[in-house]
C-alpha positions in Angstrom: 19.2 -53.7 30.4 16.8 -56.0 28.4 13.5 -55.8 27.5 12.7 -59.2 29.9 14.2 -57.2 32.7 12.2 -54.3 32.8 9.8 -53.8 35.9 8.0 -50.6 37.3 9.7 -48.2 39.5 9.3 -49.7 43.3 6.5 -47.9 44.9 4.6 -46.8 41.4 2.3 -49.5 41.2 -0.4 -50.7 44.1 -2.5 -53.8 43.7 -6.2 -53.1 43.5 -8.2 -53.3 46.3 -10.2 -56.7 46.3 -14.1 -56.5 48.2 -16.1 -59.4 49.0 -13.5 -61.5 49.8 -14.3 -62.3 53.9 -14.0 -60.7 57.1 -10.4 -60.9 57.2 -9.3 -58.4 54.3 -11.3 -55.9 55.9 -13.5 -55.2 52.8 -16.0 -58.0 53.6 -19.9 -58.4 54.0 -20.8 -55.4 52.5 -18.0 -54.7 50.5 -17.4 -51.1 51.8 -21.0 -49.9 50.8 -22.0 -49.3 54.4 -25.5 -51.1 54.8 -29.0 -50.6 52.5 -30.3 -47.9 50.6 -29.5 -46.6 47.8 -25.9 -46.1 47.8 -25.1 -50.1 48.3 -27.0 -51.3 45.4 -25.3 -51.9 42.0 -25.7 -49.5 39.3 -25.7 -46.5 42.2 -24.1 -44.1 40.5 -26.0 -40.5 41.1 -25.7 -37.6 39.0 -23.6 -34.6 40.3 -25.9 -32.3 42.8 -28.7 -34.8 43.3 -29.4 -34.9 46.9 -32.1 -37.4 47.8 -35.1 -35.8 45.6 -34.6 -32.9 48.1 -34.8 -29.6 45.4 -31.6 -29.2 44.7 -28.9 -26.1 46.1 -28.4 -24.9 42.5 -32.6 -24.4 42.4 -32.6 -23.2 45.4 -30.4 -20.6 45.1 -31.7 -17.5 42.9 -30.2 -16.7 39.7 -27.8 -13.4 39.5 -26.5 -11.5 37.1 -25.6 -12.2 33.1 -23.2 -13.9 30.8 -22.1 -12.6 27.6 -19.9 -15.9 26.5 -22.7 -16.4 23.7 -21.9 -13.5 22.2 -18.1 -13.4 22.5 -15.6 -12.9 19.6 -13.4 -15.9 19.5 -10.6 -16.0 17.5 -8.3 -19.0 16.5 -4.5 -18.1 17.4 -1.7 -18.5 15.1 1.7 -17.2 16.4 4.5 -15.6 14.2 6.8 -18.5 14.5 4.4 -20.4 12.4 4.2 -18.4 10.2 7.9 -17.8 9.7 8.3 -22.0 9.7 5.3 -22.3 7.0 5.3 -19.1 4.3 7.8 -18.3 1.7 9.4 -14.4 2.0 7.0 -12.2 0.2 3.9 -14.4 0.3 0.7 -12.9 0.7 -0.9 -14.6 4.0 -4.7 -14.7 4.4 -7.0 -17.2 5.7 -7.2 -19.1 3.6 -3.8 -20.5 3.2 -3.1 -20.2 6.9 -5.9 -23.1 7.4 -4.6 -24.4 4.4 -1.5 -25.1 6.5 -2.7 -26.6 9.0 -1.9 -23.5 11.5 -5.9 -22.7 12.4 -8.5 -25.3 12.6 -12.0 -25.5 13.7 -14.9 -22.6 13.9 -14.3 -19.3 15.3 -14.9 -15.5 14.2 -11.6 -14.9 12.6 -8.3 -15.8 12.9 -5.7 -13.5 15.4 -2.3 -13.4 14.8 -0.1 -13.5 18.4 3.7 -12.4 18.8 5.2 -15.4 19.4 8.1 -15.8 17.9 10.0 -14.0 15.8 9.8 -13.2 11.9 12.4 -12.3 9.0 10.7 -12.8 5.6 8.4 -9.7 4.4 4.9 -11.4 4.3 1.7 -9.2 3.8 -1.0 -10.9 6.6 -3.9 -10.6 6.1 -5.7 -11.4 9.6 -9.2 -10.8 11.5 -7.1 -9.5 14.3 -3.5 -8.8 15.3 -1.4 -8.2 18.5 -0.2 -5.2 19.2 3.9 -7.2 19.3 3.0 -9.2 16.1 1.9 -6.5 14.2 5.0 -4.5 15.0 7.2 -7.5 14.3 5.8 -8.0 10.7 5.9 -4.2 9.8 9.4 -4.3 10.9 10.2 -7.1 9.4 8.8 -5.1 6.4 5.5 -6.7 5.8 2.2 -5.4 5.8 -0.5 -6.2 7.9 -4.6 -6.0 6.5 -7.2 -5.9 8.6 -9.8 -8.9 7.2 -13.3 -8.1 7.7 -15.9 -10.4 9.6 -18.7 -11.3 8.0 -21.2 -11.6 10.8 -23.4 -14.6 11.6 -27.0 -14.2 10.2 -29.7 -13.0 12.6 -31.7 -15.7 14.1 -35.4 -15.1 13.0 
């Protein structure tokens, strides 16, 4: 096998439709677009749920009920593998160096360690949150685990 030789898997690969090209490839005269309005002019595209200026079902409809996603806790995973692959035995592992390591990036409340994995080195964590497996593996691993505190977000005025 050579490079020159290679060709796509039989069956993967379908020419693109051509429109406008006469009668005879079936996608003449109008092209597909049926006839008029506004659908068969260029530049038709239509945002999702618009329906003609007619108000639309998502106004029509009454609003129900509440959602508490604003004011969720959201913590960035880091599993105890990662750890394991990352800190030396007897290291104390906070924040800090865990975004340090590249193991939690971006914004979020805290950081949550998950039992993923397992762990031999004695490492004291020091975490915003801890699952119930991780924190068993690390204590038995005979680490410490230290609950971080959140700082909470200051109050809108």
């Amino acid at each position: 096998m050579r490079l020159h030789t290679l060709k796509p898997r039989h069956g993967s690969r379908r020419r693109s439709e051509r429109f406008g090209r006469g009668t005879g490839s079936g996608h003449g005269k109008t092209s597909g677009r049926g006839h008029k309005g506004q659908g068969s002019r260029s530049g038709k595209g239509m945002r999702p749920g618009f329906e003609g200026g007619q108000m639309p079902l998502f106004r029509r409809l009454p609003k129900r009920g509440f959602n508490n996603a604003r004011f969720a806790t959201v913590y960035l995973p880091v599993n105890l593998d990662s750890l394991e692959e990352h800190f030396a035995a007897g290291a104390r592992v906070d924040a800090a160096a865990i975004r340090k390591a590249g193991l939690a990036n971006g914004r979020a409340d805290g950081i949550k360690i998950l039992g993923t994995g397992k762990l031999t080195k004695k490492l004291t964590v020091v975490a915003h949150a801890f699952s119930k497996a991780a924190r068993e593996a690390i204590e038995k691993a005979g680490g410490a685990c230290e609950q971080a505190v959140r700082t909470p977000a200051p109050a809108a005025k």
